[in-house]
Backbone as CSV, one residue per row, in Angstrom:
resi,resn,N_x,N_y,N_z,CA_x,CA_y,CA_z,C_x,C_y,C_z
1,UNK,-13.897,-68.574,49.897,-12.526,-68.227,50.211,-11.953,-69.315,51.113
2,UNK,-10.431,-69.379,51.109,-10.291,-70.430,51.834,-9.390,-69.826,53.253
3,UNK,-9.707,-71.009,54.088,-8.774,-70.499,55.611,-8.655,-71.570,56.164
4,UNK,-7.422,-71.209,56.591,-6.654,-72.506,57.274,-6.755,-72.469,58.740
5,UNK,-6.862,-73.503,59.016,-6.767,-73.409,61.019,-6.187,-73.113,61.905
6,UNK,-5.443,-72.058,61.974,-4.584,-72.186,62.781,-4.810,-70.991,63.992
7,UNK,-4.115,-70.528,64.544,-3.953,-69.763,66.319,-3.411,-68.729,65.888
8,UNK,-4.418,-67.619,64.951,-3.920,-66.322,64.322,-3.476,-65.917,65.583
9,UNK,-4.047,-65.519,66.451,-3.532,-64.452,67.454,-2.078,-65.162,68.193
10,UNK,-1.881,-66.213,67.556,-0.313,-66.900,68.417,0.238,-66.055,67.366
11,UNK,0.272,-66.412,65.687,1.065,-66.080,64.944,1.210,-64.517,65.124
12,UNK,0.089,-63.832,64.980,0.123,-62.361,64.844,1.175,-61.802,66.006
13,UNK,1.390,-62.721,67.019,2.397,-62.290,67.805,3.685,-62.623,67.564
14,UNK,4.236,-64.154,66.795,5.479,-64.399,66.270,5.859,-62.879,65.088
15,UNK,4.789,-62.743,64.625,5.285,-61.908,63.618,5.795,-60.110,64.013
16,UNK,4.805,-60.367,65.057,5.323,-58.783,65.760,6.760,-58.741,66.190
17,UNK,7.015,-59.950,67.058,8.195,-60.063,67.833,9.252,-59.562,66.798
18,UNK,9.046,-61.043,65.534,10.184,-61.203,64.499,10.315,-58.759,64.049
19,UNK,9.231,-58.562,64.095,9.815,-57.300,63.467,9.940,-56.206,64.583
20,UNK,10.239,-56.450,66.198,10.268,-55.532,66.950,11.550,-55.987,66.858
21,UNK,11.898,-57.290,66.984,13.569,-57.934,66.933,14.594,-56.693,66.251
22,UNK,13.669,-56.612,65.015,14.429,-56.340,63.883,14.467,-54.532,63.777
23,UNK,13.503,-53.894,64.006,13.142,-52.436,64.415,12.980,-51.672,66.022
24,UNK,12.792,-52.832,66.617,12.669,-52.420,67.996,10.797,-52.038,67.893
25,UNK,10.391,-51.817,69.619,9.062,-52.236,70.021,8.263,-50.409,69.626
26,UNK,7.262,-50.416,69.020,6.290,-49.203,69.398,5.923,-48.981,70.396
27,UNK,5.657,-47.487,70.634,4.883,-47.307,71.926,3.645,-47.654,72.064
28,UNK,2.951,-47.491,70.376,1.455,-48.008,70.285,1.231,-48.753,68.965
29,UNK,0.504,-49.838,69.046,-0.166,-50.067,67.478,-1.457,-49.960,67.734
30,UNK,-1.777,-49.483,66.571,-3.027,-49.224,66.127,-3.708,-50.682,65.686
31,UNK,-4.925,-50.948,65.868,-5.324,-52.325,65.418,-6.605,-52.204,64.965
32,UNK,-7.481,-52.952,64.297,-8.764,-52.977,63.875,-9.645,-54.085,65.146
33,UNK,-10.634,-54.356,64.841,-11.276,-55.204,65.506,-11.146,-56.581,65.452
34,UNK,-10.410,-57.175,64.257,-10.258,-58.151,63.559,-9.993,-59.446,64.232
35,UNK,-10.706,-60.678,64.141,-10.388,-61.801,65.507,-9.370,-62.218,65.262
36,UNK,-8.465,-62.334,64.289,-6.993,-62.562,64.893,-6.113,-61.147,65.791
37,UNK,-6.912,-60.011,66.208,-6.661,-59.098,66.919,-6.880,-59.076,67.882
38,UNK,-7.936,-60.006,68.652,-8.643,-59.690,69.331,-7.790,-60.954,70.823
39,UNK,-7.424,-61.694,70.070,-6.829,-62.656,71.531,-6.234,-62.591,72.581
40,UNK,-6.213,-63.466,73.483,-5.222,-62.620,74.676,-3.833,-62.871,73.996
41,UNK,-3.349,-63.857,73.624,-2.037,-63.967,73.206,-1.440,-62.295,72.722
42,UNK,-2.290,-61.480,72.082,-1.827,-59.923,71.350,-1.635,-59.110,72.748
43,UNK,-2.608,-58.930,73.227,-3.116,-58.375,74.368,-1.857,-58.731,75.506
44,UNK,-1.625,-59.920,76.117,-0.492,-60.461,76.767,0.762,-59.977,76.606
45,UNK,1.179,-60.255,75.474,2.420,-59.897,74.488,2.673,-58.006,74.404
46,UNK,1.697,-57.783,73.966,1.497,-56.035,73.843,1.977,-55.558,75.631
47,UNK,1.350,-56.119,76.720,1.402,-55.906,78.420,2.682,-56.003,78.070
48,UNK,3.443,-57.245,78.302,4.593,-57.598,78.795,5.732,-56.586,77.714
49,UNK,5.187,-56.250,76.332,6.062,-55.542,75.869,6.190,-54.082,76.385
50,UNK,5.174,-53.451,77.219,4.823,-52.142,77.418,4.520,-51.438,76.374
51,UNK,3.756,-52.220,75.411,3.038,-51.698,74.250,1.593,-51.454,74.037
52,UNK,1.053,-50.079,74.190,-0.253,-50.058,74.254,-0.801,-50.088,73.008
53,UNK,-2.093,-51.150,72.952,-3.242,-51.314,71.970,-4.277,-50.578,71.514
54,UNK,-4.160,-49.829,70.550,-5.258,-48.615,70.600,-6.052,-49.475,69.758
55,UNK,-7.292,-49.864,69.530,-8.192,-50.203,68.971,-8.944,-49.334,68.313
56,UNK,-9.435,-49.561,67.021,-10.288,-48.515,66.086,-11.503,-48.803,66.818
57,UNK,-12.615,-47.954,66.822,-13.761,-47.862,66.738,-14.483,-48.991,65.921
58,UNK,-15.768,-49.695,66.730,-16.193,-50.620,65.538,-17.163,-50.259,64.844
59,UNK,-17.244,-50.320,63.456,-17.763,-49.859,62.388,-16.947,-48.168,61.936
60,UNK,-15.928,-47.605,62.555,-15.365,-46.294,62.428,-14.216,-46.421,61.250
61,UNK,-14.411,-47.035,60.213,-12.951,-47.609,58.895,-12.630,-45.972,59.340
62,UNK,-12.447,-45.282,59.524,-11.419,-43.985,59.334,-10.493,-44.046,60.623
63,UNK,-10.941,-44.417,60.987,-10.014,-45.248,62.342,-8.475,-45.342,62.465
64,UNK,-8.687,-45.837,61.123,-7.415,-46.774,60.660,-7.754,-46.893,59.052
65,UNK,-7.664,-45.412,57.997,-7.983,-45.205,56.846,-6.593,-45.984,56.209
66,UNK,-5.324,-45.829,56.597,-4.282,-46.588,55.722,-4.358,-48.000,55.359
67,UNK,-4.761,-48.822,56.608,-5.157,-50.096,56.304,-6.698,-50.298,55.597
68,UNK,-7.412,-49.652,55.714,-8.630,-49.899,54.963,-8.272,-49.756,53.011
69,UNK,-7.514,-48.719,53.047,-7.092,-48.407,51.658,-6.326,-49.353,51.083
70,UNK,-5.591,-50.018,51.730,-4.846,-51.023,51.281,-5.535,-51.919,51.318
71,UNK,-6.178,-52.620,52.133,-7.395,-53.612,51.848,-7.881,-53.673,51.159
72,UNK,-8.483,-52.463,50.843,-9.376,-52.425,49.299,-8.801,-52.711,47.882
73,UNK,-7.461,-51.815,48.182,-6.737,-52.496,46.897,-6.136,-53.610,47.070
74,UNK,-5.450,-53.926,48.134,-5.543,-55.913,47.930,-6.613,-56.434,47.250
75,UNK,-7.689,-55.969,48.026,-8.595,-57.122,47.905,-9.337,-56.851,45.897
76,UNK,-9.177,-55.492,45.740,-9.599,-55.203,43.596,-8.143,-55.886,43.108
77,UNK,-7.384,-55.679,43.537,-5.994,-56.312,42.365,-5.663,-57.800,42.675
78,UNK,-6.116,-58.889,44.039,-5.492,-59.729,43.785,-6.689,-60.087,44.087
79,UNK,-7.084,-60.318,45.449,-8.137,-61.380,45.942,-9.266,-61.477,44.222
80,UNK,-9.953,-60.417,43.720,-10.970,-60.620,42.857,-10.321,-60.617,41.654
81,UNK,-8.938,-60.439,41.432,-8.622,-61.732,39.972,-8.070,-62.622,40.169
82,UNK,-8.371,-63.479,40.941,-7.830,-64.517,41.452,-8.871,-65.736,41.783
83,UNK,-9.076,-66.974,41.548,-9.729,-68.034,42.237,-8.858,-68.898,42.604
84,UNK,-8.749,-69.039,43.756,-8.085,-69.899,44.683,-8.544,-71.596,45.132
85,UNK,-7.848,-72.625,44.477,-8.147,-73.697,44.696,-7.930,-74.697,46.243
86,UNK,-6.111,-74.118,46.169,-5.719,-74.634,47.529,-4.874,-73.306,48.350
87,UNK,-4.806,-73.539,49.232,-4.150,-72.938,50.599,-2.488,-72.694,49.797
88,UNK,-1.734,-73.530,48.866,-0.477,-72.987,48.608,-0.639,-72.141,46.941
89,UNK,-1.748,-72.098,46.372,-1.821,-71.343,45.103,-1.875,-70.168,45.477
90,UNK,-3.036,-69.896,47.163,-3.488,-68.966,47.642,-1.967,-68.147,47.768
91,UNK,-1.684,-68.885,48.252,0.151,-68.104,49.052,0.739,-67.764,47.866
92,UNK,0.901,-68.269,46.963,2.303,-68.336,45.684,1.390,-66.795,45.146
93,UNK,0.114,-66.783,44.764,-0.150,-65.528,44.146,-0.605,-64.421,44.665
94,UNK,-0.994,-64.385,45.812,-0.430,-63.522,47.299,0.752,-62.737,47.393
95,UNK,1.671,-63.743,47.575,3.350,-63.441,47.341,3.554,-62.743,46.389
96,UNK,3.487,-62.986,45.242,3.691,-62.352,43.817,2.879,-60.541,44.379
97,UNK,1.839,-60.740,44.268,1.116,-59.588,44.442,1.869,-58.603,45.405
98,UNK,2.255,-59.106,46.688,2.949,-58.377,47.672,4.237,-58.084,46.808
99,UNK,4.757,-58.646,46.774,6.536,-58.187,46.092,6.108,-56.870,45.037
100,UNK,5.350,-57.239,44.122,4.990,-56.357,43.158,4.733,-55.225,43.591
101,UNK,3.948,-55.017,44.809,3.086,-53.591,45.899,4.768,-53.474,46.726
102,UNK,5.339,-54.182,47.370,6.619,-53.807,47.554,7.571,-53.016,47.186
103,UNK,8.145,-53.932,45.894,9.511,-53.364,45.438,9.215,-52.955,44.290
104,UNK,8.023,-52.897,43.365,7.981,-52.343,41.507,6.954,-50.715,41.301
105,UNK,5.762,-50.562,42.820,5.354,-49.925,42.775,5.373,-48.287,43.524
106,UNK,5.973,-47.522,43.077,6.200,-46.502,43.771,4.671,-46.120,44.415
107,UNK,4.856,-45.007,45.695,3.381,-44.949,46.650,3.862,-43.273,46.846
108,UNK,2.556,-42.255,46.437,2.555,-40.876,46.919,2.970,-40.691,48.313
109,UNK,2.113,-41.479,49.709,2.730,-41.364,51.061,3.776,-41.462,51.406
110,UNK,4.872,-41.905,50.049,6.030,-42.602,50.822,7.216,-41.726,49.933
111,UNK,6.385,-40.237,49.421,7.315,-39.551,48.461,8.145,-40.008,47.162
112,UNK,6.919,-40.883,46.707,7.035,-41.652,45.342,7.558,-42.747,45.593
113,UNK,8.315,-43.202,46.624,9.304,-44.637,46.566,8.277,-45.764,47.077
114,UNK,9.218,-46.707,46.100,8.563,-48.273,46.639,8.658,-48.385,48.337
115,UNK,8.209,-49.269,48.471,7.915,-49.412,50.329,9.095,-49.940,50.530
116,UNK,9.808,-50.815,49.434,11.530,-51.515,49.919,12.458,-50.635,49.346
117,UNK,12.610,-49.381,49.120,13.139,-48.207,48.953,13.154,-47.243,50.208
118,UNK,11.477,-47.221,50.438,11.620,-46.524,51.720,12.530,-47.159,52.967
119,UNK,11.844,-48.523,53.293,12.135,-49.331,54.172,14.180,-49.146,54.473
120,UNK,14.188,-49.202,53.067,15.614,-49.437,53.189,16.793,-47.566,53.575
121,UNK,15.854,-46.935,52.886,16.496,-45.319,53.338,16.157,-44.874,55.147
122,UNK,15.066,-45.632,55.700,14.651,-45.078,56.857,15.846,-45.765,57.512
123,UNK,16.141,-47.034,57.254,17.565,-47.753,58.049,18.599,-47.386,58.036
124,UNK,18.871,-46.567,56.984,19.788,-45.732,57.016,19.875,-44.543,57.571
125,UNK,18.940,-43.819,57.565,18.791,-42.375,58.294,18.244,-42.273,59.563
126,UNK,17.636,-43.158,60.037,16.539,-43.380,61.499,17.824,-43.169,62.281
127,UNK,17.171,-42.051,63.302,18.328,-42.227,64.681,18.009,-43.257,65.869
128,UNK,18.513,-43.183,66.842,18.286,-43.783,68.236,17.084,-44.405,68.615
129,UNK,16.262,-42.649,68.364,15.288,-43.041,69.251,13.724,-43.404,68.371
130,UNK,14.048,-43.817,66.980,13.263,-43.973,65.985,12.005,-45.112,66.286
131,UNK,12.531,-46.167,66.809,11.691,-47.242,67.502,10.582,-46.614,68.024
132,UNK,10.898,-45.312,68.961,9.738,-45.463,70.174,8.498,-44.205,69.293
133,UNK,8.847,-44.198,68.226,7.592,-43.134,67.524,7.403,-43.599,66.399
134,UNK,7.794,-45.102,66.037,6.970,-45.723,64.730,5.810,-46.617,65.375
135,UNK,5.240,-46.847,64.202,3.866,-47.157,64.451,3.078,-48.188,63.874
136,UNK,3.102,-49.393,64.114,2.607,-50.522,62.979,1.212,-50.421,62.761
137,UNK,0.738,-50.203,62.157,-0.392,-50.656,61.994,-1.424,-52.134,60.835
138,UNK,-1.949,-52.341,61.742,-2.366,-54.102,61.695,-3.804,-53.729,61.136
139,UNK,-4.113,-54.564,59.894,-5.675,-54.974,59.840,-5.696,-56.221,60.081
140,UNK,-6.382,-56.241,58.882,-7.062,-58.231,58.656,-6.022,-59.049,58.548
141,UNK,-4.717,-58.493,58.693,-4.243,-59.806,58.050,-3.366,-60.299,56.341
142,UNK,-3.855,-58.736,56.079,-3.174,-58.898,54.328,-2.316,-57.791,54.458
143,UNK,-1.433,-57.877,55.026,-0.049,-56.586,55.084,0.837,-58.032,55.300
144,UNK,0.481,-58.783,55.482,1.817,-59.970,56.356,2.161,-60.587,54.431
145,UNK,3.464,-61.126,55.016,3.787,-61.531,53.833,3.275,-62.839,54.099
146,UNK,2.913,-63.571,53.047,2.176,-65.466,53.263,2.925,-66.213,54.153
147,UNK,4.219,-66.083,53.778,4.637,-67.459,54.728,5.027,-66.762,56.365
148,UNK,4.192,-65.849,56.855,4.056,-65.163,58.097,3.076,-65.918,58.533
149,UNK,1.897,-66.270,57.940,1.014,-66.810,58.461,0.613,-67.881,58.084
């Protein structure tokens, strides 16, 4: 598999910001053990936001069963029909895969709607104080869209 070098736990924090910007901050995320989770940069960022870090249990996947489920199916529908040569094929059919799990596939949790169906009705109906009782939850790393990271 391939991986690029870079300062996950810097990015994992550009990317939080970009969507607290945009939704406003949780009171908690839920996180896995995962070493782009694990840095102070998250940890720092989470303090200064007054955002507490609940960490799963290690070895406990029920922890955090939504992201494990999605992992798994990332990883049967794209990662294993897929061989990846370079770092931008990786991204281009990544991308594809996400849009598709996005906007074409309706999800039972989400009362049949695509996630950019939901996404887009909660913006419409969310009141005030909607920010301070949503809840991100973070695994490995394959919820971000590619050019996040």
């Amino acid at each position: 598999m391939l991986k690029e070098s870079t300062d996950t736990g810097r990015r994992v924090v550009e990317v939080l910001q970009r969507v607290a910007n945009g939704y406003g901050l949780p009171k908690v995320i839920n996180v896995d053990n995962g070493p782009e989770l694990i840095p102070k940069a998250l940890d720092e960022w989470a303090y200064r936001q007054g955002v507490k870090l609940d960490f799963s249990r290690p070895g406990k996947p029920t922890d955090n069963a939504y992201i494990e489920s999605f992992n798994g199916r990332f990883r049967q529908e794209s990662l294993d029909q897929n061989w990846f040569e370079r770092i931008q094929e990786a991204r281009i059919k990544i991308e594809e895969w996400r849009k598709d799990y996005n906007e074409n596939r309706p999800h039972s949790a989400l009362g049949e709607q695509t996630p950019s169906a939901f996404k887009e009705n909660w913006q419409l109906n969310r009141g005030p104080n909607e920010a301070d009782i949503l809840t991100f939850i973070i695994g490995s790393g394959f919820g971000y869209r590619s050019e996040d990271l």
